[in-house]
N, C-alpha and C positions, 0 to 999 in steps of 0.2 A: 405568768409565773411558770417557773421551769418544772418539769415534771422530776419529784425528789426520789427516783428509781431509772432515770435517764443519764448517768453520771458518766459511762462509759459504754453506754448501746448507742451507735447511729440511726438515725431515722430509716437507712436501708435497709440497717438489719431488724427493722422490727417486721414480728410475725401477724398475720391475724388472729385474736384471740377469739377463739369461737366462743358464744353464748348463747342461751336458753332462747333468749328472747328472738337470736339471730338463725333459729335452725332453719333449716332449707323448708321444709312445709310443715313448721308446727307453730305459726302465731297464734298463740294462745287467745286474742280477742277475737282470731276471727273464727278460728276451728270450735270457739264456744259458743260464739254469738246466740245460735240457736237451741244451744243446751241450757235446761233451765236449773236452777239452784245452782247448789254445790258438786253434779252429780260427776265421780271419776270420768277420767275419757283417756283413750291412749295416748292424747295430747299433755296431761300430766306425765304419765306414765315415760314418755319423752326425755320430760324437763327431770325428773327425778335422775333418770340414769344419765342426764347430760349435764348433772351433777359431779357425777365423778368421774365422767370422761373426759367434759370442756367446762370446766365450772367458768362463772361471768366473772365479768372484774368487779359488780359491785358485790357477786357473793365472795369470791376474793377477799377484797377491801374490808366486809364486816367480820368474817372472821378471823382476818388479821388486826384487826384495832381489839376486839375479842379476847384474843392470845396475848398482845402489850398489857391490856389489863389486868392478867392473870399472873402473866409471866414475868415482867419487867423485874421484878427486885432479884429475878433467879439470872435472868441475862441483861444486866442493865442495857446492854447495847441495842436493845429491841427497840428504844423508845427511839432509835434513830432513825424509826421505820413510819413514824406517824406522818400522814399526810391527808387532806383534804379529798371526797370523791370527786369533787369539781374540781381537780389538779389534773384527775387523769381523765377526764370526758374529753380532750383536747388530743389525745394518740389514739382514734380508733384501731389503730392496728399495733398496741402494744402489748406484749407479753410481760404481763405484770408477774404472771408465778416467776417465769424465768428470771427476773431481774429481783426477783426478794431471795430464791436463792443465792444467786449468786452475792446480793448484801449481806446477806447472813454469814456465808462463808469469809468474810473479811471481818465481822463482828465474832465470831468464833468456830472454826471450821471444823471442829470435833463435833459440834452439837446440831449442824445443818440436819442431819437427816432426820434425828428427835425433835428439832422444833417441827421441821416437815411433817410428820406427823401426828404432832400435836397439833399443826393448823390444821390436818385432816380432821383430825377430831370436832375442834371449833366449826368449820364450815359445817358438819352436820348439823350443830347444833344448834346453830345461827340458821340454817339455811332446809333444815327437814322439819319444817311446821305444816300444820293444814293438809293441805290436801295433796303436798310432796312429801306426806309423812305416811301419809293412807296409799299412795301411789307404790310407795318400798313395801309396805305391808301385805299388799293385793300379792307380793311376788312368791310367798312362800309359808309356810306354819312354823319351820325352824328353819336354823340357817342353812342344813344341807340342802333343803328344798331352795331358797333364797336364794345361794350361789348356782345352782342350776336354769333358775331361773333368769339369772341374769347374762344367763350364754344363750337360751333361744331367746329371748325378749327381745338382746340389743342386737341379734342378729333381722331378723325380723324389720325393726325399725331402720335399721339402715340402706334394707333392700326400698321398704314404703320412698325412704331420701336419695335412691341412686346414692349411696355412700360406698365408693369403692375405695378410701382409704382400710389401712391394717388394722385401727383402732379396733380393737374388742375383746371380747372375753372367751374361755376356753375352761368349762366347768370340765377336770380332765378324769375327778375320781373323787372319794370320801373325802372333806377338808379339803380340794387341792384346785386352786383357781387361779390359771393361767391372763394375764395380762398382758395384754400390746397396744404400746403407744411410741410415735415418736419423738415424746417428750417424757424423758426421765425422773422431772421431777413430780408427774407424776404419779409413780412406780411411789414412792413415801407417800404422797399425799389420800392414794388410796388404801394404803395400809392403815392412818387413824382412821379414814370414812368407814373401814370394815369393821374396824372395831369401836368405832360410835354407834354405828346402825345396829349390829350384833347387843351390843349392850343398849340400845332403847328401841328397839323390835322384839327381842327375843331373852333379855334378860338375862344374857352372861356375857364372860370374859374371855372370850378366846385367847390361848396363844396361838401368835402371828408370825411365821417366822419368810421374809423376804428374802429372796436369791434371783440373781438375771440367769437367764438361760441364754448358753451360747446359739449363734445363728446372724446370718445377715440383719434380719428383723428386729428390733429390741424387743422382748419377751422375758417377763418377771413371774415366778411361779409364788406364789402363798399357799404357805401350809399354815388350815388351821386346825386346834385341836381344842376340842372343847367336853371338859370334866362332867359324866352328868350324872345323878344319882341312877342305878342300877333301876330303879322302879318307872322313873319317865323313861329311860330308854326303852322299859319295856313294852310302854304303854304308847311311843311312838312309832313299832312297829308292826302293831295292828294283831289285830288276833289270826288273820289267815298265817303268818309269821309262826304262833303259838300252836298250830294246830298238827303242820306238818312240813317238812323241808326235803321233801322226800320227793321228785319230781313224778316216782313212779305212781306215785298216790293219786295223780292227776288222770283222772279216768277217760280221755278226751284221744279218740283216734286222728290219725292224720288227715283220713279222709274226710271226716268232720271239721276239725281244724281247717282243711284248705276250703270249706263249701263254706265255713262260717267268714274267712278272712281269704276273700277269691285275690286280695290286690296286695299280699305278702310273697316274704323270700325268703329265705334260709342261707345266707353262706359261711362257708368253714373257714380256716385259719388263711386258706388260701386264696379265699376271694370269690370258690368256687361254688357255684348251684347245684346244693344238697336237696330241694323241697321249693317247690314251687305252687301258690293259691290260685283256684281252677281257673281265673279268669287268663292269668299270665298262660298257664298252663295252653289254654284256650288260641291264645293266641299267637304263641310258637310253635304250635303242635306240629310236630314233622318237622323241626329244627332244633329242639330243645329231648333228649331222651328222656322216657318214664312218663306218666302221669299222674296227674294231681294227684299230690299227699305222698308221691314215689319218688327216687331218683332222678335230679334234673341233668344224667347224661353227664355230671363234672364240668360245664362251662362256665365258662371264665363269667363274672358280674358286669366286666367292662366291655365285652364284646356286645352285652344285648344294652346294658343300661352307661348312659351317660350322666353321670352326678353334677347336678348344675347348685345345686347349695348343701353344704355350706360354701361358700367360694373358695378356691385356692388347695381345695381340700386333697390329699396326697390317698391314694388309696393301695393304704397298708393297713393291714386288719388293726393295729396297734393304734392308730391315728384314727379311725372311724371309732373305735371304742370309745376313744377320747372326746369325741362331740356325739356322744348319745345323747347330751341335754340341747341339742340345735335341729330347727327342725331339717328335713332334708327334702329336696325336691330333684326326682332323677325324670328321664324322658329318656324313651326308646328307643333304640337303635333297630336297624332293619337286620334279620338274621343273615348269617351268612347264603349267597346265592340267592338272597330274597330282595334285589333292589328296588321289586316294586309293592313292598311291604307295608299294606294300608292304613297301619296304628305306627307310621315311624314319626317321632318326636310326640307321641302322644305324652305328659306330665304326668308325673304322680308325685304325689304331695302325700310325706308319711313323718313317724319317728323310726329310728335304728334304737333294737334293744339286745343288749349285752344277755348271753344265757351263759354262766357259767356252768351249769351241769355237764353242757354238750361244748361248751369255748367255742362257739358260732356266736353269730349275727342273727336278727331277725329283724325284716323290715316290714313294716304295717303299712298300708297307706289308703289313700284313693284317689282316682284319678281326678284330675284337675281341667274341667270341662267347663264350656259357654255352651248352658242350653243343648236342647236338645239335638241341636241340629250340630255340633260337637259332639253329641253320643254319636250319633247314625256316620256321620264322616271317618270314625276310626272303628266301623264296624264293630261296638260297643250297643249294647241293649240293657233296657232297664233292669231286666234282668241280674246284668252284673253288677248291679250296686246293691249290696244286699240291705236290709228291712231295718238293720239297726244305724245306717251311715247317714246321717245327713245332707249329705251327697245328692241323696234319692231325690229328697223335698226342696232341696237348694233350684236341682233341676227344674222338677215340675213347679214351682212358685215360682221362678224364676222365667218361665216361657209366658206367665198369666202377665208379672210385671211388666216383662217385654212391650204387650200392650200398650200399657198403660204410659210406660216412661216412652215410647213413639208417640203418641197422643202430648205428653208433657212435655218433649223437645220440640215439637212442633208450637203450643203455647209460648213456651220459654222464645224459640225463634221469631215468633211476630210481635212479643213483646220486648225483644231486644231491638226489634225491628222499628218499630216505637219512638223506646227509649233514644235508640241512635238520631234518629228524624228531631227526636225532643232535643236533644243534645246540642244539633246543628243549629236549630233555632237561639236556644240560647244562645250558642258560641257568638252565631251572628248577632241576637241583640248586643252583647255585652262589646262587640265591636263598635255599633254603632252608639251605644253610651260612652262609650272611650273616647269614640272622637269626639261627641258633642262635650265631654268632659275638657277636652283639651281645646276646645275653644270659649267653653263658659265656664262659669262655677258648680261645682258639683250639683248645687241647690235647683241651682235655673236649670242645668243640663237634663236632670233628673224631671220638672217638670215639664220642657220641654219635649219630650221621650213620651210624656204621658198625655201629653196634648192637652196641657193645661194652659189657663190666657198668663202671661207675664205681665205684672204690672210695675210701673217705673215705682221707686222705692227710696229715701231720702235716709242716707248711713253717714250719724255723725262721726267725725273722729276719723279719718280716712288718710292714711300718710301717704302720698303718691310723689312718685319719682319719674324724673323727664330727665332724657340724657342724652346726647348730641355728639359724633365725631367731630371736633376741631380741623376746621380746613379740608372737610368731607367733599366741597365742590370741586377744590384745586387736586383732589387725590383724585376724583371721578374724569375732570379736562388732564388726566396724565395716564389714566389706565384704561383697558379695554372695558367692555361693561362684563366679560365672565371674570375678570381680577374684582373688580368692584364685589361681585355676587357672591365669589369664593371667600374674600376676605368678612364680609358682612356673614356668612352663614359658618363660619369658624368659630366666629367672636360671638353671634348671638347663643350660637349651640351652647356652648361654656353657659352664657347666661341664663338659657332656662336650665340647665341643671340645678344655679343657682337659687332659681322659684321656688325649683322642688324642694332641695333643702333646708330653704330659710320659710316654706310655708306661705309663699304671696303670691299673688296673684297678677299674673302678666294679661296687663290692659291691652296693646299694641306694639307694632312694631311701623313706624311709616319711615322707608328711607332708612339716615341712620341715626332716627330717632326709636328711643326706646324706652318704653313705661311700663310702670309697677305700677301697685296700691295692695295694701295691707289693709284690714280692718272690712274686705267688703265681702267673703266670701266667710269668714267668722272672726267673729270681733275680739282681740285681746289687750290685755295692760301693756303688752310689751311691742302692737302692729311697728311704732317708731322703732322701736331696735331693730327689729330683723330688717327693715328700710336700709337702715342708717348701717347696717355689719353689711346688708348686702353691694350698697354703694361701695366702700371699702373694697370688698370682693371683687367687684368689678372694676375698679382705677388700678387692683392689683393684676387681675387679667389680661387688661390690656396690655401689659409693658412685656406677654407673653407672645401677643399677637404683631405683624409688623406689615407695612403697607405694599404694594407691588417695588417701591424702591427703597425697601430693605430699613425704613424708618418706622421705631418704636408707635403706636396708634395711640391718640393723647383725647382722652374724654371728659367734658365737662356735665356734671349732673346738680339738680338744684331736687331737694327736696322738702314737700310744704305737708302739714297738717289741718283738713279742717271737714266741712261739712259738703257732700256731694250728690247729686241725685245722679242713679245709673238705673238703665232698663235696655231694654232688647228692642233697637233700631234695623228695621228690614225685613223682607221678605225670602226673597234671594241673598244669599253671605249676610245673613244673618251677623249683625255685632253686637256687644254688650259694651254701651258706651256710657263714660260719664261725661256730666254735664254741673256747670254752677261755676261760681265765680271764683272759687277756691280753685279750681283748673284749672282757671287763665293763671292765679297765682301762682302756682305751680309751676309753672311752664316759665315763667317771667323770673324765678327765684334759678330755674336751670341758664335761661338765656344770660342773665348775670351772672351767671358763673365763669372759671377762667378755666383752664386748662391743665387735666390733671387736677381740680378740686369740685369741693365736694360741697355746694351753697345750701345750708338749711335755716329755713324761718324760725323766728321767735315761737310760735306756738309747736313747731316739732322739736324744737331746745326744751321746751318745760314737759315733754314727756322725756327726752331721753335721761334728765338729772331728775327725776321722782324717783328712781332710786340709785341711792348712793351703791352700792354695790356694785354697780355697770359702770365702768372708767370710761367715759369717750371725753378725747382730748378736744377742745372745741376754742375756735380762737376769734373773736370778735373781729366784725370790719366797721369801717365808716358808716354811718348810719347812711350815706351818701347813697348808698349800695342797696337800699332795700327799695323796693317797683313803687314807683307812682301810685297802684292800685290799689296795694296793701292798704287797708284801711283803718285808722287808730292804729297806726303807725308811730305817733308821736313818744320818743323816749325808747321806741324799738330798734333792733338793730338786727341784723342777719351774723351768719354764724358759719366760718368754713369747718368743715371736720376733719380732723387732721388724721388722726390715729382712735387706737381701741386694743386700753389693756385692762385684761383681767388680774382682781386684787389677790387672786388664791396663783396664780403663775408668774416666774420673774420676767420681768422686761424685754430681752436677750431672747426671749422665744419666739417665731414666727405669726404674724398677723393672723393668719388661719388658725393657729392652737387655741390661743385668745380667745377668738370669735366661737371655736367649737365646742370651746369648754363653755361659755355665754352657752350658748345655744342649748345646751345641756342643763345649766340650772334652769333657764326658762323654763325650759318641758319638766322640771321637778315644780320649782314654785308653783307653775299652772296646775299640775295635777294635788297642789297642795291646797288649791284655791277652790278646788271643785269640789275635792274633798270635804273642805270646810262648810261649803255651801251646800250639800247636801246634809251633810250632819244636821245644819241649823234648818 
């Protein structure tokens, strides 16, 4: 069935829809495998915000059926949008938002961007349960924290994905959260997620108000503004807020300030270094003027530090203000006339804080090291991590685990070493089961494998098929013997595929004789049919295949049902042979056959008409025609098969269709019949 949002998109132009499930390193069964309960992990934390960045198509899909149930008597036209999940499993790479807009827009093009989001709204609600609920929650206490949040978080995780698309967010002020995506619709679709999440996080209503900002990039600004009693405002600014606003009140000298925070900066309007923290201080000394806690001499920020995140990031005081809520990660530049300057590209890893008092900068950080032998290579001492940073203990527990995880790579490597060696074993037994598979029956192969004795075994009911090229001697005294081989292994290929999907079992090949049997490798109601459709298949075959002098290949097959003893003949090439006088019959029922048909005995006639449901056309011959052998024979007659239609397809349809649909209820009736037998 055609996909009912594919009406005028081409398969070219569809996009990939990214989802939750599809992110680059966050499969959620594997990144939890070892986390026990329910407990959060940044792997939620993921899925949450790829919520509103790449939502999936089945979170799509429910909150769109969601919105028709809500909404339909307001737009009737919505209901023109319902469709089945299992319509759209078949476009992995379809942009189902895109194409609901663009439906909508012909359903009513005034109201596209309010239903947009109103489906934002739905998707929360449908889609922010559990522990993608607790995930939004972890982000903030009110929403100004929440949208801050949401600008270092998803920066953060996209660096963890090497994600260097533009997609993200830009917490840029009070209320004011900057959006980039290259898909605009969903610029609406995030304006109902802010104010579903707003209103079941935090318990209000913001006004939302949507605007794109000009620029190459697409970039959507929201303003929100949220009403709040004058007493929780109060109470959400904390009591140092209530005590004093006064910065002078702050009793903290600089030169305290730079010994407490040695891996801060100070810059002004201009970018330039006002105050420097002793370790910086420390380590441009005599290229940087003043020290610690004094005058950094007015140099430029971009001369010593090179800003490696946020990415893309334009360095104008107005623009770094704006990503205070992201973290930042700069590295060292070597000072002027210092090219052999031994901390150059050292990292620091901090936040940028806006000081109005002074309309400067202030960056906090710490250096971004591996162990200790990272401290001493940028000339760096324990020292300079001072007593409250984590930094300190990261280092020294982190030289103990050192140990430990060399010790554990080494384990991990002889155990992968192992498992490889295990691995090959397998690979190679499951090779040499394959082939004893492809010359026995699974059952025998399998004991076989195990070195178990085979014993010869008597299987009633056994429909077997003998079939012969017509005039195969006078083809072999006209062809070379590679024409003979080529044509014989063209024509049998076809036929074992045939095995495989009629489920039978190929006894032999001698010459250009060729045998079946059904019923020996597992016994069914139906071993004659697949016999009797595969015959068919094969008289159909042939008339594909054609001799070295270009003449259609004409095969006679006789097929008999009855009772046969088989077992494992040999030592060397191994055979699984049958034996009993039902063979000869067998055999005697093909050599009676004529050319181009298809000779079946009386006892494979009374399976294939036990049930009326299965049509095989069947045309009586002279009783002349039935083998000497045959015994209580009297009043019997043999039976060519002509054709094979099924009662549920018309006439006019191809032999194969027939046969495949046949083939189909089988495998229902059978599993209908196990069913049954199990129940009782």
């Amino acid at each position: 069935m055609a996909c009912p949002f594919a009406k005028h998109i081409s398969s070219e132009q569809f996009q990939r829809q990214p989802s939750i499930a599809e992110a680059h390193n966050w499969n959620l069964d594997e990144d939890l495998s070892e986390i026990p309960g329910d407990a959060l992990t940044l792997t939620h934390l993921n899925a949450a915000i790829q919520l509103l960045t790449a939502p999936s198509i089945d979170n799509v899909h429910e909150a769109l059926m969601s919105l028709i149930g809500k909404y339909s008597n307001r737009w009737p036209g919505l209901s023109k949008l319902k469709s089945e999940r299992s319509e759209l499993s078949i476009y992995p790479h379809y942009d189902y938002l895109a194409d609901i807009q663009d439906n909508l827009t012909q359903i009513d093009e005034s109201a596209v961007s309010e239903i947009l989001v109103l489906l934002g709204e739905e998707l929360i609600q449908t889609a922010c349960v559990g522990v993608i609920e607790r995930a939004f929650k972890c982000l903030g206490s009110d929403l100004q924290e929440f949208l801050g949040s949401l600008d270092g978080v998803y920066d953060v995780l996209k660096l963890q994905e090497e994600d260097i698309s533009d997609t993200g967010f830009v917490c840029a002020g009070e209320g004011e959260l900057i959006f980039t995506s290259e898909r605009p619709v969903l610029a609406w679709l995030l304006l109902g997620c802010l104010r579903a999440l707003a209103r079941l996080l935090f318990g209000c209503e913001p006004e939302i108000e949507l605007e794109p900002l000009p620029g190459d990039t697409p970039r959507y600004r929201y303003l929100l503004r949220v009403d709040e009693p004058a007493g929780r405002a109060l109470e959400r600014r904390g009591p140092a807020d209530v005590v004093s606003g006064d910065a002078r009140d702050l009793k903290v000298s600089n030169q305290f300030f730079c010994d407490a925070f040695p891996w801060h900066f100070i810059m002004d309007e201009q970018l330039r270094l006002v105050q420097m923290g002793s370790a910086f201080s420390r380590l441009f000394k005599g290229h940087v003027g003043g020290a610690a806690g004094g005058p950094a001499g007015l140099l430029c920020a971009s001369t010593v530090f090179r800003f490696k995140r946020p990415r893309g990031l334009q360095l104008h005081f107005r623009e770094i203000v704006r990503r205070t809520n992201t973290p930042f990660m700069i590295s060292l530049r070597a000072p002027p006339g210092r090219p052999d300057f031994f901390a150059k590209g050292l990292e620091i890893k901090g936040q940028m804080v806006f000081c109005p008092e002074s309309n400067a900068l202030l960056f906090v950080g710490s250096p971004f090291l591996d162990g200790l032998e990272g401290l001493t290579c940028n000339g760096l001492f324990i020292s300079d991590i001072p007593l409250h940073d984590a930094t300190r203990e990261v280092i020294l527990v982190g030289e103990q685990a050192r140990a430990q995880d060399g010790l554990r790579r080494r384990m991990d490597k002889l155990k992968s070493s192992i498992e490889e060696a295990n691995a090959a074993v397998i690979k190679e037994r499951k090779k040499n089961v394959s082939l004893l598979q492809l010359i026995f029956p699974a059952e025998i192969a399998e004991r076989l494998w195990l070195g178990a004795q085979i014993d010869a075994k008597t299987y009633p009911e056994v429909t077997m098929l003998f079939s012969d090229i017509v005039g195969f001697t006078s083809i072999c005294s006209r062809a070379t013997p590679f024409m003979v081989i080529n044509m014989l292994e063209n024509l049998y290929k076809h036929f074992d595929e045939l095995c495989g999907f009629f489920d039978v079992y190929k006894v032999e090949t001698i010459g250009d004789a060729y045998c079946v049997a059904s019923g020996l490798h597992r016994a069914s109601i139906y071993d004659a049919h697949k016999v009797a459709w595969m015959a068919l298949r094969m008289i159909e075959t042939c008339t594909l295949y054609n001799t070295h002098d270009g003449q259609h290949i004409k095969m006679r097959i006789g097929i008999h049902t009855g009772t046969v003893l088989a077992g494992v003949v040999g030592r060397k090439m191994p055979r699984y042979c049958l034996f009993g006088h039902n063979v000869t019959i067998a055999n005697k029922f093909e050599s009676g056959s004529e050319a181009c048909k298809i000779n079946i005995s009386p006892t494979t006639r009374e399976w294939l008409v036990k049930h009326p449901d299965y049509g095989f056309q069947l045309n009586a011959r002279d009783a002349s025609h039935m083998p000497k052998e045959f015994t209580d024979s009297k009043g019997l007659t043999c039976y060519f098969l002509e054709g094979y239609k099924h009662p549920t397809l018309s006439n006019d349809r191809p032999l194969q269709e027939h046969i495949e649909e046949a083939m189909r209820q089988t495998l229902q009736d059978t599993a209908e019949t196990i069913t049954l037998e199990v129940a009782q």
